[in-house]
C-alpha positions as CSV (number, residue, x, y, z in Angstrom):
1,X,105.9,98.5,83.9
2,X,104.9,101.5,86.7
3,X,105.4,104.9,86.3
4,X,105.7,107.0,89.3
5,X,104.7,110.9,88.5
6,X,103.5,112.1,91.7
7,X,106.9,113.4,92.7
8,X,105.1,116.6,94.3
9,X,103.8,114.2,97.1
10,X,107.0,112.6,97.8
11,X,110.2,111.2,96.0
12,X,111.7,108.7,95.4
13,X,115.1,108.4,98.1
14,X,118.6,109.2,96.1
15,X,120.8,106.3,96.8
16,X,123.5,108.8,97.8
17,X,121.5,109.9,100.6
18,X,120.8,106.5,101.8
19,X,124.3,105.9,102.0
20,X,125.1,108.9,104.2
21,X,122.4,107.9,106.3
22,X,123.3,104.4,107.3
23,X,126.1,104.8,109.6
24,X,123.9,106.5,111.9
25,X,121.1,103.7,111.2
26,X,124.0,101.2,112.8
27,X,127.1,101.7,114.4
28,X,126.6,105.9,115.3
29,X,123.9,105.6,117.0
30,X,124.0,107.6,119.8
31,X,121.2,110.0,121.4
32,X,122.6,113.3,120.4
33,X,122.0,114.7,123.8
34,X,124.0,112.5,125.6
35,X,127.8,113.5,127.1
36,X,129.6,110.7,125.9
37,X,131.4,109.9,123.4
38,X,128.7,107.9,121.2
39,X,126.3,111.1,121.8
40,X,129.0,113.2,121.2
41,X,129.3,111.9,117.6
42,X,125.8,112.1,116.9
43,X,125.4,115.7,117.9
44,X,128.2,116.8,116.0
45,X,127.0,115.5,112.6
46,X,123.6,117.4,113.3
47,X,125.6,120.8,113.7
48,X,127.0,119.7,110.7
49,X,124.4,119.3,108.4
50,X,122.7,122.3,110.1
51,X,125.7,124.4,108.8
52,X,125.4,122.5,105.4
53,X,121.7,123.6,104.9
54,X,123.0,126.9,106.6
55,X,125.8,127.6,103.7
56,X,123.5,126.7,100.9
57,X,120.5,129.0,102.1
58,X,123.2,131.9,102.7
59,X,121.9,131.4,106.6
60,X,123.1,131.6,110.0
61,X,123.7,127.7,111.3
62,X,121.6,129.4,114.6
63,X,118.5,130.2,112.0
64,X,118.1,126.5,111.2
65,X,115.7,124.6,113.4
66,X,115.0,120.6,112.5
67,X,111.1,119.4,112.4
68,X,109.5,116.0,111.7
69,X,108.6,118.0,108.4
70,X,107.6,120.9,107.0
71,X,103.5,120.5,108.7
72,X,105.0,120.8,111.8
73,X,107.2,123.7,110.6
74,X,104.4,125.6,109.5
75,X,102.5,124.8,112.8
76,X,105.5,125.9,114.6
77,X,106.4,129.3,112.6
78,X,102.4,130.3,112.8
79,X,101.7,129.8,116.3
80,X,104.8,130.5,117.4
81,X,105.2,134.4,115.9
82,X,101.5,135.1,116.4
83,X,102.4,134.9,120.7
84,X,106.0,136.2,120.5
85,X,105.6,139.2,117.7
86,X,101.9,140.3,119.8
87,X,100.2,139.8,115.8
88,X,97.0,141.7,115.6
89,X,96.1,140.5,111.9
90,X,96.4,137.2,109.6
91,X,97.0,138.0,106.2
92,X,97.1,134.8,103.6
93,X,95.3,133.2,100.6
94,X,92.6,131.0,100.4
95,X,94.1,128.1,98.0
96,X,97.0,127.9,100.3
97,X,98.3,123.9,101.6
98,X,96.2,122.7,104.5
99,X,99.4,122.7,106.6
100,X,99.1,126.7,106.4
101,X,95.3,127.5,105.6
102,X,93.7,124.9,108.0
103,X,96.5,126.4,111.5
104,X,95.5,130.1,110.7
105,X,92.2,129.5,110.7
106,X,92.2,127.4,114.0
107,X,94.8,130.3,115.4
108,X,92.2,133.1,113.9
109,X,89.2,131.1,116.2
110,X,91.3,130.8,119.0
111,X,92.6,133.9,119.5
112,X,90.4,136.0,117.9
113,X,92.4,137.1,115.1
114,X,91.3,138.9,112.4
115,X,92.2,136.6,108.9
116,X,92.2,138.3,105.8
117,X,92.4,136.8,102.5
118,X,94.2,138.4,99.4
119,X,92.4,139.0,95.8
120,X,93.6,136.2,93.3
121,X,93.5,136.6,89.3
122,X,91.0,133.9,87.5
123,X,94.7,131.6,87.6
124,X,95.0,131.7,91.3
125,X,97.8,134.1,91.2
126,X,97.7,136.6,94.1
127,X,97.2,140.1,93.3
128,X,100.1,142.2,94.9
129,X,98.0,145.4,94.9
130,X,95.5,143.7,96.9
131,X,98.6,142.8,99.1
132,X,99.8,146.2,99.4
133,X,96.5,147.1,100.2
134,X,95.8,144.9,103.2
135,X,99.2,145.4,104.5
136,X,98.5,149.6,104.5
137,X,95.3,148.6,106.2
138,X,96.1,146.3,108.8
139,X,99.4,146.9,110.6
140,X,101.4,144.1,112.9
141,X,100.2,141.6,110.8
142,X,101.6,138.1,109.7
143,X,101.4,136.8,106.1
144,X,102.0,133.7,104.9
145,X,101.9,132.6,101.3
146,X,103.4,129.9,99.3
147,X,106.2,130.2,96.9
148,X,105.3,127.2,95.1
149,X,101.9,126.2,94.6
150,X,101.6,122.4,95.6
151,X,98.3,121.2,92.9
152,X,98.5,124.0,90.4
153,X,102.1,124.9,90.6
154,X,101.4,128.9,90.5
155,X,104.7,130.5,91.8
156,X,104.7,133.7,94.1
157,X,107.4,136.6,93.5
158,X,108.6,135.5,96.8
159,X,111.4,138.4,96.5
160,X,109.0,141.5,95.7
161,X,106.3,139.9,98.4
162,X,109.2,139.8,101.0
163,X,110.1,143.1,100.4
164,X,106.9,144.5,100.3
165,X,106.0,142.9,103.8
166,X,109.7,144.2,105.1
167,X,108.6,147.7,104.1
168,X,104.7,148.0,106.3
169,X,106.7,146.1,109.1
170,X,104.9,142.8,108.4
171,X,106.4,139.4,109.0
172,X,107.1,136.9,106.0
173,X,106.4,133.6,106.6
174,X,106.5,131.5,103.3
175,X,105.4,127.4,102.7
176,X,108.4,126.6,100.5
177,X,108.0,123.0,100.4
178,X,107.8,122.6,96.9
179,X,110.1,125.0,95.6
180,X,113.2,123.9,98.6
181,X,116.0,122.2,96.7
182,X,114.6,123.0,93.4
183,X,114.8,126.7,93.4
184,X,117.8,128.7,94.6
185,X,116.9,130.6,98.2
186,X,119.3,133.1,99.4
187,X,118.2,134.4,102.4
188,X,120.9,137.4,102.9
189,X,118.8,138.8,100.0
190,X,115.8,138.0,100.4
191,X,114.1,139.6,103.5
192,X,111.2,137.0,104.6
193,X,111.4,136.0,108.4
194,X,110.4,132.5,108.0
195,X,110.6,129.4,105.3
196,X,110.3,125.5,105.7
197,X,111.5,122.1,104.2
198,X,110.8,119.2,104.1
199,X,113.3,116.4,103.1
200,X,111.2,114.3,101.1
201,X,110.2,116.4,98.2
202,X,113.6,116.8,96.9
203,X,114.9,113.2,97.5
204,X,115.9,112.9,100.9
205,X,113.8,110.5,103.6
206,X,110.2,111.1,105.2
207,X,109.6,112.3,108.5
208,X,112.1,115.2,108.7
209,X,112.2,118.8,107.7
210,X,113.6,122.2,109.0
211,X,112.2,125.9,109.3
212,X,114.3,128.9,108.9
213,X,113.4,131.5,111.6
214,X,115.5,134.9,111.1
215,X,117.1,136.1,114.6
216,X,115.4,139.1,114.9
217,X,111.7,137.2,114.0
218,X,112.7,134.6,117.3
219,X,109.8,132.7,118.2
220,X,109.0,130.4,121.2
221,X,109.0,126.6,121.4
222,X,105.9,125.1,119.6
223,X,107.2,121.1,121.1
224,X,107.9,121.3,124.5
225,X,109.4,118.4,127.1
226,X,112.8,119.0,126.3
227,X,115.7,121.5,125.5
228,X,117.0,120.1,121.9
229,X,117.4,122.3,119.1
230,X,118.0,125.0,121.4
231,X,115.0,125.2,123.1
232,X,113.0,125.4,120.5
233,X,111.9,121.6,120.0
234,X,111.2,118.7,122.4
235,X,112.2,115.6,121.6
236,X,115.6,113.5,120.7
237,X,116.4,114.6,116.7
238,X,116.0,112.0,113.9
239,X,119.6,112.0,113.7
240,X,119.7,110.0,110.7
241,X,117.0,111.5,108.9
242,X,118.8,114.8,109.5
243,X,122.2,113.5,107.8
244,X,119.6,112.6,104.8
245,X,118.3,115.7,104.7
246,X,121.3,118.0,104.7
247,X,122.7,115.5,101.7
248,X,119.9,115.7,99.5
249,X,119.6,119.4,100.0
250,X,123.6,119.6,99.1
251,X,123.0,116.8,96.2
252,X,119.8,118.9,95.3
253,X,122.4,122.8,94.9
254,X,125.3,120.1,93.1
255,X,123.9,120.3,89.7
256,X,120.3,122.6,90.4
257,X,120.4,124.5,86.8
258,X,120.8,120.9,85.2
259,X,118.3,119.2,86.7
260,X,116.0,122.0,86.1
261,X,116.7,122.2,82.4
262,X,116.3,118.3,82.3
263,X,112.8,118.3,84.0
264,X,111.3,121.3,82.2
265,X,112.1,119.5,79.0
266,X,109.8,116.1,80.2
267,X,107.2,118.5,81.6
268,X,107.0,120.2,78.2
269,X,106.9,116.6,76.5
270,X,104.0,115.8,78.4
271,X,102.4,119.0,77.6
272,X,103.0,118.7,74.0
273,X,102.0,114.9,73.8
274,X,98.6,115.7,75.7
275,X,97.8,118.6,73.5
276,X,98.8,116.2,70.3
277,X,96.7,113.2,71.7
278,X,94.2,114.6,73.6
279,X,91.2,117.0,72.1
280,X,90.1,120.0,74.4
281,X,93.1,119.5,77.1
282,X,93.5,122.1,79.6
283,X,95.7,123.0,82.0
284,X,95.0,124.3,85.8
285,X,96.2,127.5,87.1
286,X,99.8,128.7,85.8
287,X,100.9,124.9,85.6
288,X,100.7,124.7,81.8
289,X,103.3,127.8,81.0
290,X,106.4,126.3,81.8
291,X,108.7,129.5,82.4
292,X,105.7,130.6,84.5
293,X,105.0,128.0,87.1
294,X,107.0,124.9,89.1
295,X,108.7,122.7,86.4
296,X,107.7,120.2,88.6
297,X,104.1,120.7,88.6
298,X,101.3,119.7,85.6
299,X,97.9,119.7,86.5
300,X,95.9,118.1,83.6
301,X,91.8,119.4,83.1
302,X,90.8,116.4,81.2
303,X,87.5,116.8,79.0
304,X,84.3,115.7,80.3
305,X,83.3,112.3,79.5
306,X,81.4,108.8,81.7
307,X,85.4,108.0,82.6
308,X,85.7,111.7,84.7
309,X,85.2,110.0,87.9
310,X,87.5,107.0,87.1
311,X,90.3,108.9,85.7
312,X,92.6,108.3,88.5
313,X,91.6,104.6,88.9
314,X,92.2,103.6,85.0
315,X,95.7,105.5,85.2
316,X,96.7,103.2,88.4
317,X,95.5,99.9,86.9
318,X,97.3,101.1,83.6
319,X,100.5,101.6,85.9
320,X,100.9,105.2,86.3
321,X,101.0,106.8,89.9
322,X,99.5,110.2,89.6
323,X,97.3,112.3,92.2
324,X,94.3,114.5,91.6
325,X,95.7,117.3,94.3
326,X,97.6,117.3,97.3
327,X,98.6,113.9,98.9
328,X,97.9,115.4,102.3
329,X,94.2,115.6,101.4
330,X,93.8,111.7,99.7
331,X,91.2,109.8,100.9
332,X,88.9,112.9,101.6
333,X,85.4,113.0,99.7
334,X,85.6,116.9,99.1
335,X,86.9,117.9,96.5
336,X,90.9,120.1,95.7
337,X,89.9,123.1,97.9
338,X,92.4,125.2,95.3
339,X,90.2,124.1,91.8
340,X,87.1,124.7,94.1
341,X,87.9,128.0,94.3
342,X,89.5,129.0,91.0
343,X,85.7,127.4,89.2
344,X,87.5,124.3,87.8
345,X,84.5,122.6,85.9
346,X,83.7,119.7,88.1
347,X,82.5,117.4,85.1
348,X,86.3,117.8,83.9
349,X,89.0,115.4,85.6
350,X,91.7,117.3,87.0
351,X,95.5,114.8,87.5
352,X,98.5,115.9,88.7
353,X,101.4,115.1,87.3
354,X,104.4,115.9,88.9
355,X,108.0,115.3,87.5
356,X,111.7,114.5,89.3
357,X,115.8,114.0,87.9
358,X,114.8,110.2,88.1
359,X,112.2,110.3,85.5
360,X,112.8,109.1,82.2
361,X,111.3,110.4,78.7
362,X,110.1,106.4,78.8
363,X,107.8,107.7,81.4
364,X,106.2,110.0,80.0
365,X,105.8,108.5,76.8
366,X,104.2,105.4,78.9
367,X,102.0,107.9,80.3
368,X,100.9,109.4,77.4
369,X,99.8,105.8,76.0
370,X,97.9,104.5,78.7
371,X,96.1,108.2,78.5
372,X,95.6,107.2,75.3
373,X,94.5,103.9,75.3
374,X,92.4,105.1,77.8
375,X,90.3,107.3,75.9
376,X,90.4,104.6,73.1
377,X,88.6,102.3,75.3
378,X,85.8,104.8,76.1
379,X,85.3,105.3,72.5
380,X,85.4,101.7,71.8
């Protein structure tokens, strides 16, 4: 038996959305751009999941821009409103994903930009007076934090930051990759200028995303070589990937509060089972209050013991696919930037676990076992 629980790096395709895909994997396959009448098909199914996404962020269709995922989104937002809104100031946190933290610092080198960094509390959340602060200081500024924090699952009060940024004339720009298609986002309420998606983290194919860019926020092309998307990105559109896309995000609204209920009850199994099983278990940042943080999100501070460094390796050999931070960042020596800062004890392992719809109480009591056995072993 595996056990896949590392839904925050990707998940696992819903069979609906492969269906809804393959037409245009096989007999609609035309290059949306062209004038006849297979092109003609194609493009109209993209302005038809671009009004889908559209309807369910309370958006214009016009707002809704399709990327190879939300990286490039991020990339594209970032540069993009730094040159067309003449930005004199960078305003983020330091624990944000690389996607964000690594372009605004090459954008802060390159154009000289100033890049300031918000206070966080000892659990990584940001401090809003520090916010406030920063914002009163440095005017024409872009900020950019998270709603949903990717390894430690610490959510941001995306509506009171949004305001607050609306009120000193700053522009919003927000990572919302983990919290798109699991949290409701309506965007005639909530004032931010920018958000992104990506597909794949709420059961819809790799390799495509969007970003939401508000009218009056317009930014330039960041892709160049061609006039899709309205100018705004080069290149012929995934159409397929698209289709998939706008289908898991409709699937994802369907039955939202259900699935939410559903995975907040195995995220609290596995809290409860660690706590049971497990002496001295601790959990990173906000992840272990579960009305507090992403239901999706666990990130486990295992006690110090001669298996630390291993802890990852035994889980996989045991048959459980966990992470020990973001996916983006495996295969790097350094260490999670975000428990770097925040002081996690480096003697303690610190795994990821990260819950979807398709997992199964079985999983988590599999998971608990080999965690158990695990420990067993080491004592043995």
């Amino acid at each position: 038996m595996r056990v896949y629980l590392d839904n925050a790096a990707t998940t696992p395709i819903d069979k609906a959305v492969i269906e809804a895909m393959l037409p245009f994997l096989t007999e609609n396959f035309g290059n949306p751009s062209s004038t006849h009448w297979h092109g003609r098909q194609a493009r109209a199914e993209i302005e038809k999941a671009r009004k889908t996404i559209a309807e369910l962020l309370h958006a214009s269709p016009s707002e809704i821009f399709f990327t190879s995922g939300g990286t490039e989104a991020d990339n594209c937002i970032l540069w993009g409103a730094v040159k067309a809104m003449n930005i004199e100031h960078l305003i983020s946190s330091p624990i944000e994903h690389h996607a964000v933290l690594h372009t605004l610092e090459e954008i802060s080198r390159s154009k000289h930009l100033p890049l300031h960094y918000v206070d966080l509390d000892e659990k990584g959340n940001v401090r809003l007076a520090s916010l406030e602060n920063l914002l009163q200081k440095y005017p024409n500024a872009l900020v950019s934090l998270m709603h949903g924090n990717n390894e430690i699952g610490n959510l941001l009060p995306l509506q009171e930051v949004a305001e607050m940024c609306k009120h000193y004339k700053a522009y919003f720009h927000s990572d919302t990759v983990q919290t798109m298609g699991h949290y409701v986002h309506n965007l005639k309420e909530t004032p931010l200028d920018y958000l992104v998606g990506a597909a794949h983290k709420f059961h819809g194919p790799k390799g495509v995303g969007f970003m939401f860019v508000r009218q009056k926020s317009k930014i330039h092309a960041y892709i160049t070589g061609g006039s899709q998307e309205r100018n705004m990105r080069g290149g012929t559109e995934n159409v397929a990937g698209i289709i998939g896309l706008a289908k898991a995000l409709e699937l994802a609204y369907q039955d939202m509060p259900a699935h939410r209920a559903y995975i907040k009850g195995l995220k609290q199994r596995m809290i409860k089972g660690l706590q049971e099983s497990v002496e001295d278990i601790q959990f990173n940042g906000m992840s272990g209050d579960i009305e507090r943080s992403l239901y999706t999100v666990l990130n486990v501070s295992f006690p110090a013991s001669e298996i630390g460094e291993m802890m990852l390796f035994n889980l996989d050999i045991s048959g459980v696919s966990a992470s020990g931070g973001s996916a983006c960042s495996s295969g790097s020596e350094s260490r999670s930037h975000v428990l770097q800062f925040l002081n996690c004890p480096s003697e303690r392992p610190s795994v990821r676990f990260s819950f979807s719809r398709m997992n199964t109480q079985e999983d988590i009591d599999f998971a608990l076992q080999k965690i158990i056995e695990i420990y067993q072993n080491k004592n043995a």
